[in-house]
Backbone as numpy.savetxt, mean C-alpha at the origin, in Angstrom:
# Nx Ny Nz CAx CAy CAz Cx Cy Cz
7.05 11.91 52.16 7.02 10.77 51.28 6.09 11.01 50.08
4.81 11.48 50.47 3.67 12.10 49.36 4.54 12.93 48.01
5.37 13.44 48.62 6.02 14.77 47.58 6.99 14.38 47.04
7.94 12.88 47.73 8.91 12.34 46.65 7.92 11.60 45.74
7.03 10.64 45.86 6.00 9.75 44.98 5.76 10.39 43.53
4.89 11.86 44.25 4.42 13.03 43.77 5.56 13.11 42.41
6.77 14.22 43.17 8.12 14.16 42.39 8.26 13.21 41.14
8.63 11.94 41.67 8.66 10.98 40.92 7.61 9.95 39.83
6.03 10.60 40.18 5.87 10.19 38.95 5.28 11.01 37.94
5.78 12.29 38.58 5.54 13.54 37.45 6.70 13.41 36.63
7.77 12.98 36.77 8.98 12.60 36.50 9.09 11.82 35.48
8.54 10.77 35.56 7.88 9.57 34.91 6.88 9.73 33.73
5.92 10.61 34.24 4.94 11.23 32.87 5.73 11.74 31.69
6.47 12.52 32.84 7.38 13.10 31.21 8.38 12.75 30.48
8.85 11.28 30.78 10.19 10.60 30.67 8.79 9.83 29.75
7.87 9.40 29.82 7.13 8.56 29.15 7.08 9.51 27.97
6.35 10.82 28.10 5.98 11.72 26.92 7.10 11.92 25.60
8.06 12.03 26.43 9.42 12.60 25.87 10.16 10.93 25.06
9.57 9.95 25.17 9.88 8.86 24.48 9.33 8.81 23.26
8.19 9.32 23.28 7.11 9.14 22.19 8.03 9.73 20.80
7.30 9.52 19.55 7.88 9.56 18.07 7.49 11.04 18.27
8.98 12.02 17.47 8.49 12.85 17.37 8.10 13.89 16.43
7.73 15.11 15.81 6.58 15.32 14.79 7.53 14.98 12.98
8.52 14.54 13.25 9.70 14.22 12.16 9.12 12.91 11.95
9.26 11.87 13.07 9.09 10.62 12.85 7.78 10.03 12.54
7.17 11.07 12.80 5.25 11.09 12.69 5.03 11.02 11.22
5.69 12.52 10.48 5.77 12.68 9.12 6.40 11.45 8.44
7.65 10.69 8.88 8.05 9.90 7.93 7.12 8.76 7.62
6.71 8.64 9.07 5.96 7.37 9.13 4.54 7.64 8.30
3.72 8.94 8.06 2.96 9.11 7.61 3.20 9.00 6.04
4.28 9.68 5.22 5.22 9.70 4.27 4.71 7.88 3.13
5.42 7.03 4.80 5.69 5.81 4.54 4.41 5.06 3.87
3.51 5.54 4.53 1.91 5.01 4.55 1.73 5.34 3.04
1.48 6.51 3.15 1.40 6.95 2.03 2.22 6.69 0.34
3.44 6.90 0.45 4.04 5.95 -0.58 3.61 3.96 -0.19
3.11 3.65 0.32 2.88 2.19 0.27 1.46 2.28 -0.37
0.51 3.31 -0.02 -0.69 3.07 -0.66 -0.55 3.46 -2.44
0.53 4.60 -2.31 0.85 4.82 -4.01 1.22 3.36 -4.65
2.06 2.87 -4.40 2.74 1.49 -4.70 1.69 0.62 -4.96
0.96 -0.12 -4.06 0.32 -0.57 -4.48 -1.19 -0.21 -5.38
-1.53 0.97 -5.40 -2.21 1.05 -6.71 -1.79 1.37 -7.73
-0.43 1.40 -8.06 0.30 1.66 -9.53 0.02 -0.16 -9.95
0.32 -0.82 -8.60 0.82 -2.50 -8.93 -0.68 -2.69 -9.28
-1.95 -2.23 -8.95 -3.04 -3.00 -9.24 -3.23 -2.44 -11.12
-2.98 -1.20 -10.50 -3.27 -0.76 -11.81 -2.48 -1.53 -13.42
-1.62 -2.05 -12.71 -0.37 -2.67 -14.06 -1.52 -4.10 -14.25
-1.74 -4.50 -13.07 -2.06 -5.74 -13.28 -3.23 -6.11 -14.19
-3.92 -4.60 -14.13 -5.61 -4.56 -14.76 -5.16 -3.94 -16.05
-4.12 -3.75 -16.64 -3.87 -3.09 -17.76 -3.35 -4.79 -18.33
-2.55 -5.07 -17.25 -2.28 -6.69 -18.02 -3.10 -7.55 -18.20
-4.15 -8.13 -17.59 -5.39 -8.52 -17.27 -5.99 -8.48 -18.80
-6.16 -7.18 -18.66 -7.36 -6.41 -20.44 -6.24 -6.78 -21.53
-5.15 -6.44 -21.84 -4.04 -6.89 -22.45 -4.23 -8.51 -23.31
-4.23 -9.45 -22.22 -4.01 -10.81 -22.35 -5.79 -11.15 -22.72
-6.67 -10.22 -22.14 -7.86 -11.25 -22.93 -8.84 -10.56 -24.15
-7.69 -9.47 -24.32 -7.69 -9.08 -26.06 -7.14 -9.71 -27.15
-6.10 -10.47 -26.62 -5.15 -11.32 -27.11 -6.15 -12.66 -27.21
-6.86 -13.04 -26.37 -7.31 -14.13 -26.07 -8.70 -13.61 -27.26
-9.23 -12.65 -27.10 -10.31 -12.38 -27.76 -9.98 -12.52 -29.83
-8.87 -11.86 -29.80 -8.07 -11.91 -31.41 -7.11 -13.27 -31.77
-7.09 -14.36 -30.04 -6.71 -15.60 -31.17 -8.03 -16.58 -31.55
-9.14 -16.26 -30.38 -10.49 -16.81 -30.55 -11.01 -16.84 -32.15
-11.11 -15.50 -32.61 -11.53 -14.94 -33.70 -11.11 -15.29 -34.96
-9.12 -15.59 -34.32 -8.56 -16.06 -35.96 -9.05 -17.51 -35.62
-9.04 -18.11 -34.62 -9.30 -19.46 -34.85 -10.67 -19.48 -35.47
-11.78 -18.90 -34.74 -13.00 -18.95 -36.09 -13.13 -18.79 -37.35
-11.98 -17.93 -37.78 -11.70 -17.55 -39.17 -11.49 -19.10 -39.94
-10.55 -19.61 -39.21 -10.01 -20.27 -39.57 -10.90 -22.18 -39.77
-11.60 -22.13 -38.90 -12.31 -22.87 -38.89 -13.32 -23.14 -39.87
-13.57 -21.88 -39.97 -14.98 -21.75 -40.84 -14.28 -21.82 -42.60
-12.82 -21.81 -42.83 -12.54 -21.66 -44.51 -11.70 -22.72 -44.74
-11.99 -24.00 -43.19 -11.60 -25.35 -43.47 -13.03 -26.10 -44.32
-14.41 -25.80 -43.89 -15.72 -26.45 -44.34 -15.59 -26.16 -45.64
């Protein structure tokens, strides 16, 4: 009985092992990680280019409005 148990859950170890992802699915999944971390720092990066963008804009309508203010007096 010891040696069927035995048998059977050496059997088992390797029916478990042999389920596992294997060094293909490791890479994609690593792949995956990796293009998601690219992705999102292209997206931060757009956002901080848009960010500086809009309060240059904000800085050059400030300015005409002072212009403008000041050659109403």
């Amino acid at each position: 009985m010891k040696k069927v148990l035995s048998t059977l859950l050496v059997a088992g170890m390797f029916a478990v092992v042999a389920c596992g992802p294997s060094a293909e699915e490791k890479a994609a999944t690593e792949k995956a990680v990796q293009d998601s971390i690219a992705t999102a720092e292209q997206a931060a990066k757009a956002a901080a280019e848009q960010a500086s963008m809009q309060d240059s804009m904000n800085t050059v309508v400030d300015s005409t409005a002072a212009v403008v203010d000041s050659l109403k007096k």
